[in-house]
C-alpha positions in Angstrom: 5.8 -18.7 6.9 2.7 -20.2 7.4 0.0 -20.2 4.5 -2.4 -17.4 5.6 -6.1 -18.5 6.4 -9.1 -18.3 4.3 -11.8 -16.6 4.9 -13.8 -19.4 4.1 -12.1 -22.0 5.8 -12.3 -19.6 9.2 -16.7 -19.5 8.1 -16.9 -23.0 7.8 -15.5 -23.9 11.4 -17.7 -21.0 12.8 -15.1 -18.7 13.7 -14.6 -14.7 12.6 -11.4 -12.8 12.0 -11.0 -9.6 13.8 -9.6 -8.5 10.5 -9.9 -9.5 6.5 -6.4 -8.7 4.8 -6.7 -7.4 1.4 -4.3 -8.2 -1.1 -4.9 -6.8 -4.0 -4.5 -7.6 -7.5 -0.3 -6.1 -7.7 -0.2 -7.8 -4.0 -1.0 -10.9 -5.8 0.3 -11.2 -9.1 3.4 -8.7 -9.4 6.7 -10.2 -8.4 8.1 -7.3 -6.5 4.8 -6.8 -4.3 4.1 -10.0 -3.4 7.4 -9.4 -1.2 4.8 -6.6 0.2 2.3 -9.1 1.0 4.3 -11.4 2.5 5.6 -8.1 5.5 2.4 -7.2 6.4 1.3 -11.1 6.7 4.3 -11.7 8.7 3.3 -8.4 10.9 -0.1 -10.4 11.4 1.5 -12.9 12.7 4.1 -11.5 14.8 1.4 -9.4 16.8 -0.9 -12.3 16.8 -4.1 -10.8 15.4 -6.9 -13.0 13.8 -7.1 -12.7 10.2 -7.7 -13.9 7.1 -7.6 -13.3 3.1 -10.7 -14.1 0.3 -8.1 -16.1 -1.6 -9.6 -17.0 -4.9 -12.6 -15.1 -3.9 -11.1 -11.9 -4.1 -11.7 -9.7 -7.1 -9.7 -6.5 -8.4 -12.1 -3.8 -6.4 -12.8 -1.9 -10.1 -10.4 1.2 -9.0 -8.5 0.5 -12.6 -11.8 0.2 -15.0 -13.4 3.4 -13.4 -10.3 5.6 -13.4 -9.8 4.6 -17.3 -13.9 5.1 -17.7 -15.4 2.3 -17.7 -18.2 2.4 -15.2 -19.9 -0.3 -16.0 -16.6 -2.9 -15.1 -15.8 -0.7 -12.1 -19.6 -2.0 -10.9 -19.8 -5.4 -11.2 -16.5 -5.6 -9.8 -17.8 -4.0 -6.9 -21.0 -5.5 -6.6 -19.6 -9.0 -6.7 -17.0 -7.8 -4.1 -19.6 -6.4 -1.6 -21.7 -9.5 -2.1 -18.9 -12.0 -1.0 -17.5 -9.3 1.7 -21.2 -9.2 3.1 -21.6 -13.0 3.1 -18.7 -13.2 5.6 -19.9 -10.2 7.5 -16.6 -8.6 7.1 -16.8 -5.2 9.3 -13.1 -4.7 9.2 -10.5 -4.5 6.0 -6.5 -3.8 5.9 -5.0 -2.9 2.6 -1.5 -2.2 1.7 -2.8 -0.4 -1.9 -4.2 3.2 -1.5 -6.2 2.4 -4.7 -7.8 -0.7 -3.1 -8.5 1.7 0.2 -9.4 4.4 -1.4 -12.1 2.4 -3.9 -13.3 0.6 -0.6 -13.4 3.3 2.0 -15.0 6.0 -0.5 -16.7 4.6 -3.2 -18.0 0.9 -2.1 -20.6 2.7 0.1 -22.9 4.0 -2.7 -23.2 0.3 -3.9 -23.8 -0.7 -0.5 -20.7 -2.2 1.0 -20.0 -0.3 4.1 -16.8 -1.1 5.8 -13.9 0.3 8.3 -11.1 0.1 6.1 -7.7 0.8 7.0 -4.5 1.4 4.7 -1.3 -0.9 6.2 0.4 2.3 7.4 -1.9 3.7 9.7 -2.4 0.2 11.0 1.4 -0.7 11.6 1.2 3.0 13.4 -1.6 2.0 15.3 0.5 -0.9 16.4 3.6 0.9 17.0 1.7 3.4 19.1 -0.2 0.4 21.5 3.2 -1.2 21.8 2.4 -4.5 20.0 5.4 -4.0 17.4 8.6 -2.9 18.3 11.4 -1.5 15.7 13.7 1.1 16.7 17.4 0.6 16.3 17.9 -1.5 13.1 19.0 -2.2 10.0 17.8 1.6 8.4 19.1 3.3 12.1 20.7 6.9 11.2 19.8 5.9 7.6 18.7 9.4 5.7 14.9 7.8 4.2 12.7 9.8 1.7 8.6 9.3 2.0 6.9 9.2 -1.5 3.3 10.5 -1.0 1.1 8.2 -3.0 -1.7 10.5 -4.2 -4.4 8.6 -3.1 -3.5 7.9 0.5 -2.3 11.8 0.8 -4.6 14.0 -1.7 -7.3 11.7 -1.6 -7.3 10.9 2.0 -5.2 13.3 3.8 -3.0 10.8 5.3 0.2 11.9 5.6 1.5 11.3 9.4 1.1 7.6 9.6 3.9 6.7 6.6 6.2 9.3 8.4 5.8 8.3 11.7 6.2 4.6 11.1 10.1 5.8 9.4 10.9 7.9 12.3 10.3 5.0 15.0 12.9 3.2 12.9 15.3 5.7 14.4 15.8 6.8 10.3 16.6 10.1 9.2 13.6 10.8 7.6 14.4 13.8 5.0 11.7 15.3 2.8 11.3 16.4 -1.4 10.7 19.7 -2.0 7.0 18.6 -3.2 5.9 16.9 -0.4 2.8 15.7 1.7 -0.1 18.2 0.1 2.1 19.4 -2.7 3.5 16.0 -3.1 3.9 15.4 -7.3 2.4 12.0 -8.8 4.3 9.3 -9.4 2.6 9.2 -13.1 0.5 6.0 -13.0 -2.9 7.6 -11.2 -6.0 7.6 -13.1 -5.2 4.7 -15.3 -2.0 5.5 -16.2 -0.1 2.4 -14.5 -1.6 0.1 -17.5 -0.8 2.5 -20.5 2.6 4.1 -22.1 3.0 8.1 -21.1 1.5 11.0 -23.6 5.0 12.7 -25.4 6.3 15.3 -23.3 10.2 16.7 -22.3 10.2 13.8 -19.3 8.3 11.2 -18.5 6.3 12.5 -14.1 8.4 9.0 -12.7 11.5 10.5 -13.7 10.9 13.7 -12.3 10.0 12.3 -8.8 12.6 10.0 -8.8 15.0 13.2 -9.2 13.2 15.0 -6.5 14.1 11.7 -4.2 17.8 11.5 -5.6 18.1 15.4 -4.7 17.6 14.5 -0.7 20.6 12.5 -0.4 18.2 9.7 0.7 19.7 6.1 0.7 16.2 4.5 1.2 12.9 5.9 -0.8 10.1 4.6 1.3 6.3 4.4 -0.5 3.3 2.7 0.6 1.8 1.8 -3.0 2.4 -1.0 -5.6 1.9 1.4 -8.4 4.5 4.3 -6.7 6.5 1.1 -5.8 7.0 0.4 -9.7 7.2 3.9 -10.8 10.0 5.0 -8.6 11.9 1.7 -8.7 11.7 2.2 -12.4 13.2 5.4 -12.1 16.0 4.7 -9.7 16.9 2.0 -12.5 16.8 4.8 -15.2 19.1 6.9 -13.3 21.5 3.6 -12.8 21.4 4.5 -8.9 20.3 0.8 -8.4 23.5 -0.1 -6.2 23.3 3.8 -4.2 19.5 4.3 -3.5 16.4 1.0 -2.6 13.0 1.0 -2.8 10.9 -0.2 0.0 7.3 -0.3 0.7 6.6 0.9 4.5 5.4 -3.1 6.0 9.3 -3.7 4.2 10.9 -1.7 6.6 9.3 -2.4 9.6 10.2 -7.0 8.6 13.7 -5.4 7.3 14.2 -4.0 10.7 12.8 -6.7 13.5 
């Protein structure tokens, strides 16, 4: 796969990107998400829309310093973002992290930065629905799949339909927890939580969840979030299901399946 372009590079020889690409600090650094990165990047590609990344440029957008209380980080984080994002005129931002899309769609605009930002999901629906990307009958066809709500696409956002539709037009069984969409439970590392050890109690939220996937019968659990990502592949391991049940982000199965 090619290297993905800069956004400064694409300044310097004049041209603009229909879209920037948001990585994200887990998109970047953790192991198991950079395998995140590299689907929606090869999605870019394979639909042949202009686009490009900050690279180096890009900071974490705060979302972790303000959920744990520090204001003052979550700002200058921001503020330096918005400054570099309005430098290159960016109008248009896809994310594959809720937190990222959530802190940028929602909470950038009372510092200022004032952009369409779009989580990976509904834009690989968007795709699916204009034609550009094709996936049906592949690896996951007739496969029972299981859609963890991450709390700050559904909740926060009310997106719900987008994850789900992008499953069904792998011709998967899509099957559903108990808690779901609305209702959906956490899977324990909101507000903070990702970067600490969990308060004693009888079980630790990303073993519940994980049971409430296990209970479906699903061979595939399907989020769209780094931190969900880690939670529920962490429980799937402490339930030694590892060989039975995979998790995959959504941009995962669509690669998986062309």
């Amino acid at each position: 796969m090619a290297k993905p372009p800069l956004m400064s590079e694409l300044a310097a020889s004049g041209n603009t990107p229909e879209i920037l690409f948001w990585v994200g600090c887990a998109g970047s650094f953790d192991d198991r998400y950079k395998s995140v990165t590299l689907s929606v990047i090869n999605i870019l590609e394979k639909v042949g829309i202009k686009y490009a990344v900050l690279g180096q440029e890009e900071s974490c957008t705060g979302d972790p310093a303000r959920r744990a209380g520090n204001d003052f980080a979550f700002q200058m984080l921001a503020i330096n973002n918005i400054q570099i994002l309005d430098a290159y005129q960016v109008k248009k931002i896809v994310t594959a992290c809720p937190h990222c899309f959530n802190t940028l769609k929602n909470e950038y605009p009372a510092l200022g930065g004032h952009y369409e930002v779009i989580h990976h999901s509904q834009f690989i629906q968007q795709l699916l629905q204009e034609g550009k990307l094709k996936v049906e009958g592949g690896e996951f066809k007739g496969k029972k799949i299981v859609y963890h709500d991450s709390c700050y696409l559904g909740r926060a956002n009310d997106i719900y339909e987008a994850p789900r539709s992008i499953i069904e037009a792998l011709d998967a069984d899509l099957v559903e927890m108990k808690r779901s969409k609305a209702k959906g439970l956490c899977c324990g590392a909101g507000g903070g939580q990702m970067f600490k050890e969990p308060e004693k109690g009888a079980k630790d939220i990303n073993i519940e969840r994980t049971e409430e996937a296990i209970d479906t019968g699903a061979e595939v659990i399907a989020v769209g979030c780094p931190f969900c990502m880690t939670m529920m592949s962490d429980g799937v391991k402490n339930k030694e299901k590892e060989g039975k049940i995979r998790v995959y982000d959504l941009a995962e199965l669509v690669v998986k399946n062309g």
